[in-house]
Residue, then its C-alpha position, 0 to 999 in steps of 0.5 A: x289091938x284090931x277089932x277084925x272080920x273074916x269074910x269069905x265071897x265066893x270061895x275069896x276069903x279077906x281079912x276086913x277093919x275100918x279106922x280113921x287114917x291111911x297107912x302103909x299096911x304091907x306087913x300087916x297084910x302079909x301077917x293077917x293072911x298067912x295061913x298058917x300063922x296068921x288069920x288066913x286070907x286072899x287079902x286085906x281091905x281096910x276101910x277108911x272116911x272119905x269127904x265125897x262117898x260112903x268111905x274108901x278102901x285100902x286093899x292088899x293082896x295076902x303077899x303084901x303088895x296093893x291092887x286097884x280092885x278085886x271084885x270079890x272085894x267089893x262086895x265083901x267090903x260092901x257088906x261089912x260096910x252097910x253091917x258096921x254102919x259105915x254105910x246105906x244099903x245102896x253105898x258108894x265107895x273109892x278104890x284105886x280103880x275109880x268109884x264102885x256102887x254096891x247094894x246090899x240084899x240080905x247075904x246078896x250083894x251086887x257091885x257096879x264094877x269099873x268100866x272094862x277094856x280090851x288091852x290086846x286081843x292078838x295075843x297068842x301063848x302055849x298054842x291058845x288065842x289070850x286076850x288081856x282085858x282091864x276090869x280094874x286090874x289086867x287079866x288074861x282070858x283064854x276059852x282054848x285051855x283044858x278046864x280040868x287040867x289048869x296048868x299052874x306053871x303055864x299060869x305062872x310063866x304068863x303072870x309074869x310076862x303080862x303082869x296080869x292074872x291069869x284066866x281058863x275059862x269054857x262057855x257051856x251049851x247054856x249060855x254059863x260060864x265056868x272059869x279058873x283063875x291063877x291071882x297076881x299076889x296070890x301067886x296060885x290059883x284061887x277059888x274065885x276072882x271077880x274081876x277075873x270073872x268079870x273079865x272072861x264075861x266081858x270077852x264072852x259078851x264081844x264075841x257073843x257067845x253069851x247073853x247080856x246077863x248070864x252066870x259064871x262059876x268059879x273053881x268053888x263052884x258058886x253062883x255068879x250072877x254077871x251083866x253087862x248095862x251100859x257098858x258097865x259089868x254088874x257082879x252079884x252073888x252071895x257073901x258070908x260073914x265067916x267070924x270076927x276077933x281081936x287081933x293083938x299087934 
């Protein structure tokens, strides 16, 4: 049996324990998230001790397969962190993508994202300029799409070629960001992706076309709140406790 919480952060839902030894938990992931026979979820974090930081992760998307980061993710694991006693206020904690730093405000949370990159900027598919950018896992970005008409099967195609995922995003008059992302492991579009936010922010800030801090709305249609200090992407925005249960193995 497995004492487990649900966490939803804007519109990414994760199935989140903690315990003592790593393990592969593919199948458990791919059990956890399925949505009609399991608890329903993007993914599964599992938290685990470390000698160095508060604790690191083990995270699965809901098909089983491993990611180095996910920034919903983050700040999920964040809160369950410092609500369960693993971990202050202010925490640190490893990833496969490198150490995150987080703080955790009431139902606010903020995570110090890994430092990003630009893989290619040249990158031109379905008559629109891409760019692939790392903030701890690839993503695609393109401000040429139709905002409204999200083609899921372009979306796919583009996966699959760039094993990355794939981002619309539209830079309004004031300075925010809408943006829609089709998730690796997933394999659809979710409500929300940090990392995938983070991404077309990050491209938004090269081109200036955005101030060093501005908000970003992802398909749930939530608040993000991204900057840019020093180099490093800051991501914050509210996460909800959705509900904990026992899980029979």
């Amino acid at each position: 049996m497995l004492q487990i919480a649900k966490y939803c952060a804007s519109g990414n839902d994760f199935v989140l324990f903690h315990t003592l030894n790593g393990a592969d938990r593919s199948g458990l992931a791919r059990a956890l998230c399925d949505r009609q026979n399991g608890i329903g979820a993007d993914g599964l974090i599992v938290l685990l001790p470390h000698e160095e930081h508060d604790f690191e992760w083990e995270f699965y998307n809901a098909d089983g397969s491993t990611a180095s980061m996910c920034g919903n993710g983050s700040r999920a694991c964040a809160h369950y962190a410092y609500r369960f006693g693993l971990a202050g206020a202010h925490m640190e904690f490893l990833t496969g993508a490198g150490v995150i730093k987080a703080s955790v405000e009431g139902d606010m949370v903020q995570s110090d994202l890994t430092p990003p990159y630009v893989i290619n900027d040249e990158i031109v598919e379905h008559e629109m300029r891409w760019w692939l950018i790392d903030t701890g896992v690839p993503h695609l970005v393109t401000f040429d799409a139709d905002m409204e008409n999200f083609d899921i099967e372009m979306a796919r195609t583009l996966r699959r070629k760039y094993n990355a995922n794939v981002n619309i995003a539209h830079v309004q008059s004031n300075g925010a960001i809408n943006v829609r992302t089709y998730e690796r492991g997933v394999e659809n579009e979710t409500l929300a992706c940090g990392t995938g936010m983070a991404a077309c922010f990050y491209r938004a800030s090269i081109e200036n076309l955005v101030a060093d801090n501005a908000r970003v709305y992802p398909k749930s249609g939530e608040t993000l709140y991204l900057g840019l200090d020093e180099g490093t992407i800051t991501f914050k925005g509210k996460v909800k406790g959705v509900f904990e249960t026992i899980w029979r193995e």
